[in-house]
N, CA, C and O of each residue as an XYZ file, in Angstrom:
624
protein
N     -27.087    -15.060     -8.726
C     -26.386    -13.807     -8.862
C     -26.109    -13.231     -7.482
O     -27.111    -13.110     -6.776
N     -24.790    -12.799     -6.885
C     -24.461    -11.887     -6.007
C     -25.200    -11.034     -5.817
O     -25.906    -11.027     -6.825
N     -25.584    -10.143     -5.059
C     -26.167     -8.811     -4.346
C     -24.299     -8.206     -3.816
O     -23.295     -8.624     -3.240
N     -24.824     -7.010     -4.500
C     -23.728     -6.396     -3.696
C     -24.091     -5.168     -2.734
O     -25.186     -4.683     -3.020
N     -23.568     -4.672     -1.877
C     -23.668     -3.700     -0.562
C     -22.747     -2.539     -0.833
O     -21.548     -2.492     -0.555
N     -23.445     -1.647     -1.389
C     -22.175      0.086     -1.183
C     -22.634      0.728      0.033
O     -23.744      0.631      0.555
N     -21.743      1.320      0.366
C     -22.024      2.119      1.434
C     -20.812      3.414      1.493
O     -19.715      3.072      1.051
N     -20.899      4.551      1.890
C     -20.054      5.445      1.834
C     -19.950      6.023      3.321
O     -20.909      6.199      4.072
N     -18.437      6.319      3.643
C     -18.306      6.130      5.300
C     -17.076      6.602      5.671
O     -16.041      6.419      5.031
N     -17.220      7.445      7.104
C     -16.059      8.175      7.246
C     -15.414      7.117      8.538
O     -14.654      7.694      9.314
N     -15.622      5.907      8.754
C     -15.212      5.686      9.683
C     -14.288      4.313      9.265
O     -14.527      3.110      9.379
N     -13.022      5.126      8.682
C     -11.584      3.972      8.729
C     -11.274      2.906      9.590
O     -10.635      1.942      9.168
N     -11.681      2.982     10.809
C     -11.787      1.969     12.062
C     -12.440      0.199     10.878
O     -11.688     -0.755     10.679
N     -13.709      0.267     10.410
C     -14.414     -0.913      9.809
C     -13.320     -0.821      8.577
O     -12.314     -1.502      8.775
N     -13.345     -0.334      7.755
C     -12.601     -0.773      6.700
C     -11.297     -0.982      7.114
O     -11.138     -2.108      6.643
N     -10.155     -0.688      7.702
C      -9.402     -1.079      8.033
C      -9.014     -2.319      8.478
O      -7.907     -2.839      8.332
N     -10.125     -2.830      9.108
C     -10.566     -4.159      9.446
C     -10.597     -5.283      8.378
O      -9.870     -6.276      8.340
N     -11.978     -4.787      7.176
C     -12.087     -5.249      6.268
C     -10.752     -5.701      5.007
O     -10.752     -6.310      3.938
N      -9.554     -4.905      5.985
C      -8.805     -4.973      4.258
C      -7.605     -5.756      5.474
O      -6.622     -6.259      4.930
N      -7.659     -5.848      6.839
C      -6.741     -6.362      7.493
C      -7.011     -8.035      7.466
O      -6.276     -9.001      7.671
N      -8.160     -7.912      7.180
C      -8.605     -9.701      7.085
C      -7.992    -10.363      6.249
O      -7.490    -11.440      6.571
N      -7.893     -9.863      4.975
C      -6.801     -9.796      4.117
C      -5.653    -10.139      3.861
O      -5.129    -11.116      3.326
N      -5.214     -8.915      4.454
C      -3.659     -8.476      4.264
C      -2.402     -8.964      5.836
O      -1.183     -9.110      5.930
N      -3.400     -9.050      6.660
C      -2.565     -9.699      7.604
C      -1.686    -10.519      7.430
O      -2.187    -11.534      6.945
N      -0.350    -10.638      7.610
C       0.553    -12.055      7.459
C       1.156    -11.743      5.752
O       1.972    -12.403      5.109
N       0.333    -10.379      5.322
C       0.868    -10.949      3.744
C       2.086     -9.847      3.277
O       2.029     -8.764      3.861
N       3.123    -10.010      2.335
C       3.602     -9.654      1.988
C       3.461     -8.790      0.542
O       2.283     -8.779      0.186
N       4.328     -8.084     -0.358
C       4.060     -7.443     -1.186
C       5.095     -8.342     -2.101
O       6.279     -8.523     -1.818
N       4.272     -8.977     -3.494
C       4.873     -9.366     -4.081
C       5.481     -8.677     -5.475
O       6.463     -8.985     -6.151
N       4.580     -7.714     -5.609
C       4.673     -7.150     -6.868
C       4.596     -5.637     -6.553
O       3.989     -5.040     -5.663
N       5.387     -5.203     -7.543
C       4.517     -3.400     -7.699
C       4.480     -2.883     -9.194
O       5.178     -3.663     -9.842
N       4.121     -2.202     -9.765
C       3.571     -1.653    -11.205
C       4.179      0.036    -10.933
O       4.725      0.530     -9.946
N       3.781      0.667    -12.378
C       3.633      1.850    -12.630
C       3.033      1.846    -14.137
O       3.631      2.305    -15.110
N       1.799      1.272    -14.161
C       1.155      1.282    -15.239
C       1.088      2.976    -15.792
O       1.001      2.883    -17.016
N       1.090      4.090    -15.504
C       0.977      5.035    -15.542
C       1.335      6.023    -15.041
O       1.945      5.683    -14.028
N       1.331      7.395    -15.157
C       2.722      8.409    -14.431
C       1.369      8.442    -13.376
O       0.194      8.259    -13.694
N       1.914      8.732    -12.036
C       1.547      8.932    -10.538
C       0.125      7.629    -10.134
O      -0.808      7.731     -9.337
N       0.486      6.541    -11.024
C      -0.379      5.652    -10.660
C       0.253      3.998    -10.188
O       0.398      3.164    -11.081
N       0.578      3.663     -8.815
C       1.153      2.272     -8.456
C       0.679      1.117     -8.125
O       0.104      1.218     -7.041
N       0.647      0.097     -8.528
C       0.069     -1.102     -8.508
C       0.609     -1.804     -7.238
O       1.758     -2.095     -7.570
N       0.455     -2.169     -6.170
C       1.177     -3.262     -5.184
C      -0.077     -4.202     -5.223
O      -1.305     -4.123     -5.190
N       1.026     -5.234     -5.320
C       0.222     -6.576     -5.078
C       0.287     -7.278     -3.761
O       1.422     -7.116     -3.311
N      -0.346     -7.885     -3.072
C      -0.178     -8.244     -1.891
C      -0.889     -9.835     -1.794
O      -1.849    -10.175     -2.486
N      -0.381    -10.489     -1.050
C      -0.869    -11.834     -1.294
C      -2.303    -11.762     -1.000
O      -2.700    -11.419      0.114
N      -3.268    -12.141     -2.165
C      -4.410    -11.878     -2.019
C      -5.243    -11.056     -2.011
O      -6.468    -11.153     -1.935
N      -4.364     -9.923     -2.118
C      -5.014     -8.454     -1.945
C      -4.493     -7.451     -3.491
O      -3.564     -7.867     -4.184
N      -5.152     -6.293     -3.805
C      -4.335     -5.371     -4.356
C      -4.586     -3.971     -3.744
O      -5.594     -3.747     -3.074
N      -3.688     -3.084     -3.979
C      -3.863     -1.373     -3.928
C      -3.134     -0.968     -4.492
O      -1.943     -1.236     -4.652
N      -4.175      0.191     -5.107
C      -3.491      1.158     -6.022
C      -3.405      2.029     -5.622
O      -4.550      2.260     -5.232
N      -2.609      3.123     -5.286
C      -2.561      4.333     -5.370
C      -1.852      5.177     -5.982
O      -0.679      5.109     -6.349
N      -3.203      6.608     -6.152
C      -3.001      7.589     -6.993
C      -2.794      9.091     -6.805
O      -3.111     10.094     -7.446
N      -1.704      8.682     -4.924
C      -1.791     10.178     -4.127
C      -0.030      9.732     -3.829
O       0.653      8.760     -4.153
N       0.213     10.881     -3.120
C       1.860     10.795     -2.945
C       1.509      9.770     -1.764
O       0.469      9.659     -1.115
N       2.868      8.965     -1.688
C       3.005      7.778     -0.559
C       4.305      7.772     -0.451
O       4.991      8.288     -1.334
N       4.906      7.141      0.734
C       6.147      7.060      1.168
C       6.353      5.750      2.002
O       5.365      5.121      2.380
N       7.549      5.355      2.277
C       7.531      4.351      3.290
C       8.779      4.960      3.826
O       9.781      5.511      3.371
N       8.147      4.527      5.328
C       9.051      5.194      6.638
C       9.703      3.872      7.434
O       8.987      3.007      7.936
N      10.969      3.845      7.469
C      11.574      2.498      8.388
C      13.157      3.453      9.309
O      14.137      4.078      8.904
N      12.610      3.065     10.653
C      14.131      3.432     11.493
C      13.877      5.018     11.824
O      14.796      5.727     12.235
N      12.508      5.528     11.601
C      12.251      6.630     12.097
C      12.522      7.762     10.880
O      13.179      8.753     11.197
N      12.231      7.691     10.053
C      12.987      8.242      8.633
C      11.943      7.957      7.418
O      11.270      6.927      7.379
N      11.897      8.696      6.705
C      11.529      8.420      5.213
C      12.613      7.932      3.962
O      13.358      8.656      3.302
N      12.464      6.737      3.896
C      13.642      6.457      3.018
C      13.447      6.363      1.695
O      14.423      6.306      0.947
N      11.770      6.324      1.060
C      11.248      6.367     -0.059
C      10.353      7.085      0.321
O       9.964      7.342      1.460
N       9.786      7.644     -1.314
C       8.894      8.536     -1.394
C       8.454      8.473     -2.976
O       9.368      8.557     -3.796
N       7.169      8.335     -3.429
C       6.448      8.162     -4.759
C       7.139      8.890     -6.034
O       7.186      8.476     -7.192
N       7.936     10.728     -5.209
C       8.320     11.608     -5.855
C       9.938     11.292     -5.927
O      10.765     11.879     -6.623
N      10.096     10.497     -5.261
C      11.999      9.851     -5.861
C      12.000      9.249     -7.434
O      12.835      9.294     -8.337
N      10.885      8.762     -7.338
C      10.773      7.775     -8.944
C      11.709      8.595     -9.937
O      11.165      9.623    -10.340
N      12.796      8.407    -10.346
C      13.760      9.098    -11.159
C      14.640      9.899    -10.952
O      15.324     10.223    -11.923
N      14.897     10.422     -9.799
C      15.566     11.226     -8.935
C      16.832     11.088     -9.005
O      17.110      9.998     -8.505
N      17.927     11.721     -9.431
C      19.518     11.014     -9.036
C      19.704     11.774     -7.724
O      20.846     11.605     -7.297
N      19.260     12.237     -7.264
C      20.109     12.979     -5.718
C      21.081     12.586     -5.534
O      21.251     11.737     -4.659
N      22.284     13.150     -6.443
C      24.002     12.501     -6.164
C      24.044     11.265     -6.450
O      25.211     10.876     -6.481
N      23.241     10.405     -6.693
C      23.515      8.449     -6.924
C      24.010      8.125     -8.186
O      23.592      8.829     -9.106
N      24.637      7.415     -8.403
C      25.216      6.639     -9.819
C      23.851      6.785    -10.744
O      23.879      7.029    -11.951
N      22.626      6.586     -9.944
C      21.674      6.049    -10.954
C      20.546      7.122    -10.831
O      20.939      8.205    -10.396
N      19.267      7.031    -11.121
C      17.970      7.897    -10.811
C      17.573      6.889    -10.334
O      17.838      5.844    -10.928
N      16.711      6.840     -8.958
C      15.978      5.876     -8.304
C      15.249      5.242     -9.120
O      14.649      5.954     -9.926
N      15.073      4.014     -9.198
C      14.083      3.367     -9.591
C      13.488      2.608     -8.200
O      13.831      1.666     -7.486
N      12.258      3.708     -8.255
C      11.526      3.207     -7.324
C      11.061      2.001     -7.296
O      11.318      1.434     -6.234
N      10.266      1.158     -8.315
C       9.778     -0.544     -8.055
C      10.560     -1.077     -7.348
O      10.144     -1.382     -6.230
N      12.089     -1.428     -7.719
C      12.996     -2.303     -7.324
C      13.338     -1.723     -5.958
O      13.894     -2.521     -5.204
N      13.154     -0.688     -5.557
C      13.807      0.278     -4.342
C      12.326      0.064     -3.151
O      12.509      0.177     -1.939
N      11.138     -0.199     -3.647
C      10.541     -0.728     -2.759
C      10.175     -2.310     -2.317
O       9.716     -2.749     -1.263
N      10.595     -3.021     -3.640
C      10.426     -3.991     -3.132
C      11.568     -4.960     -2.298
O      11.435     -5.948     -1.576
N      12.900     -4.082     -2.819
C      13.728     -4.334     -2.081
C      13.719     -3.883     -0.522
O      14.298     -4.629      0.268
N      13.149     -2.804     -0.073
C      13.339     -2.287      1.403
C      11.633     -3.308      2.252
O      11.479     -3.474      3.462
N      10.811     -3.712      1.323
C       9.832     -4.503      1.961
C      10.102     -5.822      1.608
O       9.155     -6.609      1.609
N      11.244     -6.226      1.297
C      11.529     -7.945      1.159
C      11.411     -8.706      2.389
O      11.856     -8.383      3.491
N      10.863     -9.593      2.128
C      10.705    -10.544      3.854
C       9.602    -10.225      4.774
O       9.182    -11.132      5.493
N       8.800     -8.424      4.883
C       7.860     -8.258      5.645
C       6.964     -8.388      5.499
O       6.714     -8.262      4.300
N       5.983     -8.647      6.175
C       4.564     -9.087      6.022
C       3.507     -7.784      6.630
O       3.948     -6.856      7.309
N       2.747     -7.860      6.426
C       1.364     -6.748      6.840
C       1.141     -7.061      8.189
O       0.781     -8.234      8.291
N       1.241     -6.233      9.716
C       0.847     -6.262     10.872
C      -0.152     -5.254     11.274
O      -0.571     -5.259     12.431
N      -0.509     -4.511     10.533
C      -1.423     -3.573     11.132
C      -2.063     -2.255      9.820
O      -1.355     -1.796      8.923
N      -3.059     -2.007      9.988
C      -3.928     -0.985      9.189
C      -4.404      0.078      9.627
O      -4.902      0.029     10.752
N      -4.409      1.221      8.977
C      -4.920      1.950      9.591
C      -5.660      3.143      8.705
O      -4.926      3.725      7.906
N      -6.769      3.475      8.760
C      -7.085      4.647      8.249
C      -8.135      6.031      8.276
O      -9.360      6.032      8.397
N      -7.352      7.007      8.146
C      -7.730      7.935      8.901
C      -8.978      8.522      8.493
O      -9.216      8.571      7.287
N     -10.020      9.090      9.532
C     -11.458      8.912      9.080
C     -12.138     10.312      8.768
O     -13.328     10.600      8.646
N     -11.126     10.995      8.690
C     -11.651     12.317      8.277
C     -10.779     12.093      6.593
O     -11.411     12.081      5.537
N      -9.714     11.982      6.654
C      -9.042     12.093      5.099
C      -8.646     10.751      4.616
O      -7.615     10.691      3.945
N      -9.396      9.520      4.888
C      -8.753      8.616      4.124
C      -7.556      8.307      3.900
O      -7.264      7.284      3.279
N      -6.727      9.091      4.340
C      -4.967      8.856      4.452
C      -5.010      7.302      5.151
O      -5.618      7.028      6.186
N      -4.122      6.250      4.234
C      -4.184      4.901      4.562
C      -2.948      4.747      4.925
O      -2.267      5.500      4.228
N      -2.047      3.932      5.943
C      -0.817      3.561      6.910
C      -0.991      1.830      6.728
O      -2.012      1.398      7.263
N      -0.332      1.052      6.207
C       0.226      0.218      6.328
C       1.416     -0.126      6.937
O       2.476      0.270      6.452
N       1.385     -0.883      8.041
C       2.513     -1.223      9.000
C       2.739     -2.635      9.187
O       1.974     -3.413      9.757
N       4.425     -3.040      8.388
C       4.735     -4.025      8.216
C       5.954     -4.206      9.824
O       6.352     -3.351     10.615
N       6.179     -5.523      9.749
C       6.744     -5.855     10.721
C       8.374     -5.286     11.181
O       9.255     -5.188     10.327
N       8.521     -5.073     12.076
C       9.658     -4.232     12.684
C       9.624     -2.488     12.392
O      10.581     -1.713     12.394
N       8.078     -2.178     12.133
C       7.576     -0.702     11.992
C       7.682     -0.036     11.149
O       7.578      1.177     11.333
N       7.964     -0.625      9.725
C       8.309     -0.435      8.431
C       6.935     -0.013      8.131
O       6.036     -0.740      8.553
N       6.593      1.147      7.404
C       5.307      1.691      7.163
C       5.314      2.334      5.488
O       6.132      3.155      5.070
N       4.295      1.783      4.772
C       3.655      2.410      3.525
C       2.764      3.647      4.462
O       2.193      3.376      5.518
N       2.786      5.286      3.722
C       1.949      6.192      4.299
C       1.212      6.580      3.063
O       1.899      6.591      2.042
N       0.150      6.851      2.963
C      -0.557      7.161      1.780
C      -1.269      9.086      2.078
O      -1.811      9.458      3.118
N      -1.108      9.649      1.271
C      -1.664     10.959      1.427
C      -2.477     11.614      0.846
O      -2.066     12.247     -0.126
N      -4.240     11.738      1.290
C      -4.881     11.660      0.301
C      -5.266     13.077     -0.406
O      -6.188     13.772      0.021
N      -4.426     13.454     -1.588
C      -4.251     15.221     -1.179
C      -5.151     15.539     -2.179
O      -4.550     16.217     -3.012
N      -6.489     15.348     -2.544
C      -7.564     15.815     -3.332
C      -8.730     15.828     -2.952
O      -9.288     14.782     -2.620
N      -9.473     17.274     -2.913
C     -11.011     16.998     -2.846
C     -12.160     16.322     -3.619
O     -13.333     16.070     -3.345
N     -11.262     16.100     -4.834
C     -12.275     15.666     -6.350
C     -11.969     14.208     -6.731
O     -12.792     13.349     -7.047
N     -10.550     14.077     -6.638
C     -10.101     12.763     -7.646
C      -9.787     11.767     -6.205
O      -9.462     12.291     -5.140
N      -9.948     10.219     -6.379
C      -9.761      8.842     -6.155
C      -8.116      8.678     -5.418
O      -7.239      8.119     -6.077
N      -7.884      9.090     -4.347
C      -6.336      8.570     -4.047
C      -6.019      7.210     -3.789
O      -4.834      6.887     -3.870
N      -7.021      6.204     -3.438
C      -6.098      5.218     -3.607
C      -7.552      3.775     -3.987
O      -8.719      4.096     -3.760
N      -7.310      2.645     -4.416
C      -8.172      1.660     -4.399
C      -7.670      0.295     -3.682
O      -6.523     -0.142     -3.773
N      -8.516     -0.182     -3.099
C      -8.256     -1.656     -2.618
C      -9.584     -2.987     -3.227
O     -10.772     -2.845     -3.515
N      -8.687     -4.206     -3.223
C      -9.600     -5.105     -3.643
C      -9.020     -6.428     -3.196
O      -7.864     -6.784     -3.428
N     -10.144     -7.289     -2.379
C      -9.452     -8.498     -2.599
C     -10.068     -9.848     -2.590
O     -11.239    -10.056     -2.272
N      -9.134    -10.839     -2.990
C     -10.321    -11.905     -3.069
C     -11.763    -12.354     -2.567
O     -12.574    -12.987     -3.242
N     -11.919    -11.958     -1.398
C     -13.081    -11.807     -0.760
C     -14.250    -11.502     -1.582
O     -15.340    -12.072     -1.533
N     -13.857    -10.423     -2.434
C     -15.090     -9.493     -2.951
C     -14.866     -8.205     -2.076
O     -15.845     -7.517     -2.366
N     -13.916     -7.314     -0.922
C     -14.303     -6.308     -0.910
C     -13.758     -5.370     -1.522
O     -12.693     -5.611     -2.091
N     -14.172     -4.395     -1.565
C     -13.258     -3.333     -2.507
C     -13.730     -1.940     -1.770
O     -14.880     -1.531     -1.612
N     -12.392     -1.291     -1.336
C     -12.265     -0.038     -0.968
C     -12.139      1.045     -1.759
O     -11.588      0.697     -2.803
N     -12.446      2.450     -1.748
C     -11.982      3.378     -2.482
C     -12.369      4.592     -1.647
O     -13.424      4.937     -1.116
N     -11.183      5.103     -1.715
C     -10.596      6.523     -1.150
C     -11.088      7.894     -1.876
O     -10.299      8.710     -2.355
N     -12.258      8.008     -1.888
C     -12.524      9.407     -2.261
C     -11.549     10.309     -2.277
O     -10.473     10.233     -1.683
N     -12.114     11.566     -3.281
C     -11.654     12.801     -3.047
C     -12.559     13.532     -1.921
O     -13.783     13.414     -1.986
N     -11.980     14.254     -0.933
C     -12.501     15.279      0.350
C     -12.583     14.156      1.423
O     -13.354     14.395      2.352
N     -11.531     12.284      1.464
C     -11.725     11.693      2.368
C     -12.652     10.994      2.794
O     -12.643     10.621      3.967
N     -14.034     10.537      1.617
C     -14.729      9.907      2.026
C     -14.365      8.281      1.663
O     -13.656      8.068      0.680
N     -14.837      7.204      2.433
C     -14.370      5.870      1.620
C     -15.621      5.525      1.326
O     -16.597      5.879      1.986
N     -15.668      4.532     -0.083
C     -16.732      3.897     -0.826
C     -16.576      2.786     -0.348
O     -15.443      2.686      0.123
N     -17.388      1.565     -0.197
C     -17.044      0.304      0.414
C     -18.116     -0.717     -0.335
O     -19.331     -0.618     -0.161
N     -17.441     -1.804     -1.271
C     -18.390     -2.952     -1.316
C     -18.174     -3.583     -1.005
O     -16.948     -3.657     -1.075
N     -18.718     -4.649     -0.400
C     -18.847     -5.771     -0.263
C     -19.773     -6.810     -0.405
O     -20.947     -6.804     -0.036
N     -18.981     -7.956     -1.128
C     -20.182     -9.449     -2.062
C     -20.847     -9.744     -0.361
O     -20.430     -9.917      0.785
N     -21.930     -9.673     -0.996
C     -23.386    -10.442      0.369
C     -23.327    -11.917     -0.033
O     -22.827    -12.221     -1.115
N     -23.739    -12.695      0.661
C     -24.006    -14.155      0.303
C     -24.842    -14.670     -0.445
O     -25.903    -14.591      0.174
N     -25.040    -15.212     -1.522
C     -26.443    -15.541     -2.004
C     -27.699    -16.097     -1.288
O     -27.684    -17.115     -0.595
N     -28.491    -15.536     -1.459
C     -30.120    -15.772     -0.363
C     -30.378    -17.022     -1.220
O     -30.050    -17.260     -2.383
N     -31.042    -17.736     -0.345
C     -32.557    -18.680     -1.179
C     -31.307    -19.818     -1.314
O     -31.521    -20.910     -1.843
């Protein structure tokens, strides 16, 4: 049987690490909306969910945002966000992590500076989760704290 390791921790620097081991090199293959203000991205090998407003910023700009999901702002259509993000992250891969150690606010930065921003705007409720093959699994408190497991090796 596994042993597993929790630990609770304001310092985004290690987990960032932990989920870059990961996600480095990987792309987003999938995304969900199993539920209203809840998104599934899949990442090769990896997942995150989040359950706080997020945006992705490319060219110095916000060109999506969690709160477009249905939006016509003048367009033929109402955004459909899935297809509208996986179309503006087609081809990029994960170069960098980051997360901030007072609020858990998580930054994903894909190649040519294309950025997922995550915002973790609750003192009580879960803004975002990570998990990945490895065995580790992140979670983003409410008031910014992160939960962290990770599978230990079997002893003996």
């Amino acid at each position: 049987m596994e042993s597993k390791r929790f630990e609770v921790t304001a310092e985004g620097a290690d987990a960032a690490g932990l989920m870059l081991r990961s996600m480095r090199g990987a792309s987003l293959r999938g995304l969900l909306q199993p539920a209203e203000g809840v998104w599934q991205f899949d990442f090769e090998g990896a997942g995150l969910t989040i359950e706080c407003p997020w945006r992705i910023v490319s060219g110095g700009s916000v060109v999506l945002a969690s709160s477009d999901q249905g939006q016509k702002f003048g367009l033929p259509a109402p955004v459909d966000l899935i297809s509208a993000t996986l179309e503006k992250l087609k081809g990029l891969t994960v170069e960098t992590i980051a997360i901030n150690g007072e609020t858990a606010d998580l930054c994903l930065t894909f190649g040519g500076g294309t950025r997922i921003d995550t915002f973790n705007d609750s003192s009580g409720y879960e803004g975002w989760n990570y998990a990945d093959r490895d065995g580790v699994m992140l979670v983003a408190q409410g008031g910014g704290q992160l939960a962290i497991w990770i599978n230990s090796p079997k002893r003996g």
